[in-house]
Every structure is written in structure tokens, then in C-alpha cells.
C-alpha positions in Angstrom: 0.0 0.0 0.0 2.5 2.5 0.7 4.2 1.5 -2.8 1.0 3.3 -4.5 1.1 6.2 -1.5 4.5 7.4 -3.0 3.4 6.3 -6.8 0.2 8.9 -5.6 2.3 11.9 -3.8 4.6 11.4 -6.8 2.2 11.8 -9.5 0.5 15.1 -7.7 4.0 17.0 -7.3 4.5 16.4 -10.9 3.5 18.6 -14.3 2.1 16.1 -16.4 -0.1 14.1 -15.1 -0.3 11.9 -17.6 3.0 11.0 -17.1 5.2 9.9 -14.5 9.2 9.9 -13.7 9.8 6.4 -13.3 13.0 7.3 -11.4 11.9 9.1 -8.6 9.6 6.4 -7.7 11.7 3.7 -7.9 14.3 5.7 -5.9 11.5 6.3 -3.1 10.9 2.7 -3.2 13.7 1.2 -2.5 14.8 4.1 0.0 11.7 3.3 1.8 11.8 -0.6 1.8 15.5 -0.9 3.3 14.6 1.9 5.7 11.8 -0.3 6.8 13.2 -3.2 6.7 16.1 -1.8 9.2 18.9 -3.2 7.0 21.6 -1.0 6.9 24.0 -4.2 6.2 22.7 -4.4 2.3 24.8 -1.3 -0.2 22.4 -0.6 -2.3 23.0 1.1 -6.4 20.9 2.9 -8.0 21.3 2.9 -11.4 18.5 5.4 -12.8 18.4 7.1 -15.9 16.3 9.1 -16.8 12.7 7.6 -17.8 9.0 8.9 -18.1 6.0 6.5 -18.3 2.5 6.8 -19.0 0.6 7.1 -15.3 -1.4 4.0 -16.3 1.7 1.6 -16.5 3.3 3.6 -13.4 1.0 1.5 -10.7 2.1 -1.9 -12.2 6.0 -0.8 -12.8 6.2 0.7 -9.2 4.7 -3.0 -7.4 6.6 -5.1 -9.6 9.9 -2.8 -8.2 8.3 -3.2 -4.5 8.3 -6.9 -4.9 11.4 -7.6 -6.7 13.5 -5.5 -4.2 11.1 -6.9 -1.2 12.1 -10.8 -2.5 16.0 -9.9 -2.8 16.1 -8.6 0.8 13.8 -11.4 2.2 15.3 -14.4 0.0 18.9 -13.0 -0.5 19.7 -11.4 2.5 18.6 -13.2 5.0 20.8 -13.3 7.5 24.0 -11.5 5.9 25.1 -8.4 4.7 24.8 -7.9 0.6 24.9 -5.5 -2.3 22.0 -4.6 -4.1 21.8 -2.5 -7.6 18.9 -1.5 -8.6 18.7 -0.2 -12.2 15.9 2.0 -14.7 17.2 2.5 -18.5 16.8 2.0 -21.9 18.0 -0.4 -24.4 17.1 0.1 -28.6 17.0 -3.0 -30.4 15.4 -3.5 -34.3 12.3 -3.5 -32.9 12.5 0.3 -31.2 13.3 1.5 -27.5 12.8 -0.5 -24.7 12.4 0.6 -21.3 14.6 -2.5 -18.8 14.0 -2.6 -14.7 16.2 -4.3 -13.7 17.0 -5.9 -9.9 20.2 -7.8 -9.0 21.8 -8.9 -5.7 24.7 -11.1 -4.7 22.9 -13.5 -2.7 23.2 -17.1 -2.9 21.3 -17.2 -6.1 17.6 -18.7 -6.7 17.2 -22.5 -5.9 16.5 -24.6 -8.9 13.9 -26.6 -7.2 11.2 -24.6 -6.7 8.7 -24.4 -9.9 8.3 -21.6 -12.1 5.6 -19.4 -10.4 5.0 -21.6 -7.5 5.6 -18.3 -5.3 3.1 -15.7 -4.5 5.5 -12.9 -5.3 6.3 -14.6 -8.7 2.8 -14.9 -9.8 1.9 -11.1 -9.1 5.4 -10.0 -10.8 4.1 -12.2 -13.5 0.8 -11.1 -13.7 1.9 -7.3 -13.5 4.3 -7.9 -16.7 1.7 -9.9 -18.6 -0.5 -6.4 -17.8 2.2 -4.4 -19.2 3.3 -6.9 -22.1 6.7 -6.7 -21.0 9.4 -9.0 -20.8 10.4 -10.5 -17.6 13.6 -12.9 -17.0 15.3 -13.8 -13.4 18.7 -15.3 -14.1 21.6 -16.1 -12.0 24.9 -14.4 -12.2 28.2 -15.3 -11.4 29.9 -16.3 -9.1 26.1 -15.9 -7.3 23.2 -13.8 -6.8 19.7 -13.6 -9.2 19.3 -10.4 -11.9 15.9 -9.9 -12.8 14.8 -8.0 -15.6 11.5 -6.4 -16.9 11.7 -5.0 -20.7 9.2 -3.0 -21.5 7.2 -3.9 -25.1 9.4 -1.4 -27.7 7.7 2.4 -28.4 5.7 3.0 -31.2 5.3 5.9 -32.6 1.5 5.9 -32.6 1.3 4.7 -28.4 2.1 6.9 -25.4 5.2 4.2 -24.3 8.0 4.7 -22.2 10.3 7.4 -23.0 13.5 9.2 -21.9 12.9 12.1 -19.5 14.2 15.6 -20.6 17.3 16.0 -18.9 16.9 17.2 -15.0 19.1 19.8 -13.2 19.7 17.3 -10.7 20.7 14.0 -12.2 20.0 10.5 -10.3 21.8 9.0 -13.5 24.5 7.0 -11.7 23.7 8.3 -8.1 24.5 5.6 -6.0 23.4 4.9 -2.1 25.4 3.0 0.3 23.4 3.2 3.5 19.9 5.0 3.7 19.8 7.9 6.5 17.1 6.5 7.9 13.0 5.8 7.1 11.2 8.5 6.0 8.2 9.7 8.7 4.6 9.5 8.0 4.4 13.5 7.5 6.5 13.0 4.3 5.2 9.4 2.7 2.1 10.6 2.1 0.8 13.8 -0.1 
């Protein structure tokens, strides 16, 4: 619930309502997730270019984000410090611009015994990407950990579709936070 809160106080402080900078949110996400969680042990990365989407696909971006970060610190980090990277860009391929989420940790990795989509978690992320037609992957990466990644469907010209936010005079492209300062109070995650 407090994943749409920000995605709400978020889309009022903006101009265009219509659209939404995916970075912000997904900054206040995860700032607000560790900060709950009380995990000060896990560096976190944040890896955010620049990014716009239309307010109708920001709900489903921002609660796929809540859960894939929520599953790394529950699953990875369980009882050990870690690193966590969190990143929003683009990638062009033949077929056009592609908008990528992407998730990684360096945990022990995701156990090959458990069936596609028997979690809970899985089947909302799942469902959430089907919504958006977007790609979704989880993969392990060397020497461990688990990268998930959403693609977005490719922009058309002739469909509002994620695009690349006019440049800002305070860039979060690259920004990178070890250790939040601490939870943010009630008086501030709501509008």
C-alpha cells in the first residue's frame, strides 16, 4: 500500500499528469523498503536514468519494483550483509526503445527446485508484466546472486510508451546509495 502512497504523492507534485518519472519512484521505493526493513547491512545502487512512463503503466512498474526489491532482501539477505543494484534504463533493439527494470543482488542465487511461479510474489510480478506486455527474465549471475529483468514492449510511434525524461538539473543517473539515513516519517510518505 505505501508503494502506490509514493506512486500517488509522486504523481500530484508532478506537471504532467499523464506521465510519471519512473526514477523518482523507484528511488523512493527502495529508500523506503531498506529503511523499513532496518537493513543498513545491504549497499544498495541505484542505477537510474532518466525515464518517463504513462501514469497508467506507473502503478504496475512501481509494485513489480516493490516486490522484486522486497524478495531480494527477504530471500537473499537473509541473514548477511549484501549488495544490491537497482537499475531504470533503456536499451534500442530493431524493434525500437525498450524501457529495462532491472534488480540484481549477490545473494546465494535462486534454488532450482522450486517451480516456475509456484511463489506468490512470482505470480503477481508475472501477472503485473503480462498487464504491461513486458518481458520478464530472473537469471543467475556469477559467481552468485539472481538479476531480474522487466523489458518494456518497444515504443511506437503511434502509443504513449515509455520514453526518456528531458534532462533534469539534478541527475540521479549513476547516483549511487550506500546506506539509507534513515526511514522516511509518516508526514512525508504521504501527499
Amino acid at each position: 500500500m505505501e508503494t502506490l502512497a509514493t506512486l500517488h504523492r509522486r504523481l500530484h507534485q508532478s506537471d504532467d499528469v499523464a506521465q510519471v518519472a519512473l526514477t523518482d519512484v523507484v528511488q523512493d521505493i527502495v529508500t523506503d523498503l531498506l529503511g523499513a526493513a532496518g537493513r543498513s547491512d545491504v549497499a544498495v545502487t541505484l542505477d537510474l536514468a532518466p525515464m518517463r512512463v504513462p501514469a497508467e503503466a506507473a502503478a504496475p512498474l512501481a509494485l513489480i519494483v516493490n516486490e522484486l526489491v522486497t524478495n531480494a532482501l527477504k530471500h537473499a539477505f537473509p541473514d548477511r550483509p549484501g549488495r544490491l543494484t537497482v537499475r531504470v534504463g533503456s536499451a534500442d533493439d530493431r524493434a525500437g526503445a525498450r524501457g529495462i527494470v532491472e534488480v540484481v543482488d549477490d545473494g546465494p542465487g535462486m534454488p532450482t527446485t522450486v517451480p516456475d511461479g509456484a511463489t506468490f510474489g512470482t505470480t503477481i510480478v508475472r501477472m503485473l508484466a503480462r498487464q504491461l506486455r513486458a518481458g520478464l527474465d530472473w537469471a543467475p549471475i556469477a559467481p552468485h546472486g539472481t538479476r531480474a529483468t522487466l523489458t518494456m514492449p518497444p515504443r511506437r510511434p503511434d502509443e504513449a510508451a515509455v520514453q526518456a525524461a528531458p534532462p533534469d538539473p539534478a541527475p540521479a543517473v549513476g547516483q549511487a546509495v550506500e546506506k539509507p539515513n534513515s526511514a522516511r516519517s509518516p508526514a512525508t510518505a504521504t501527499p
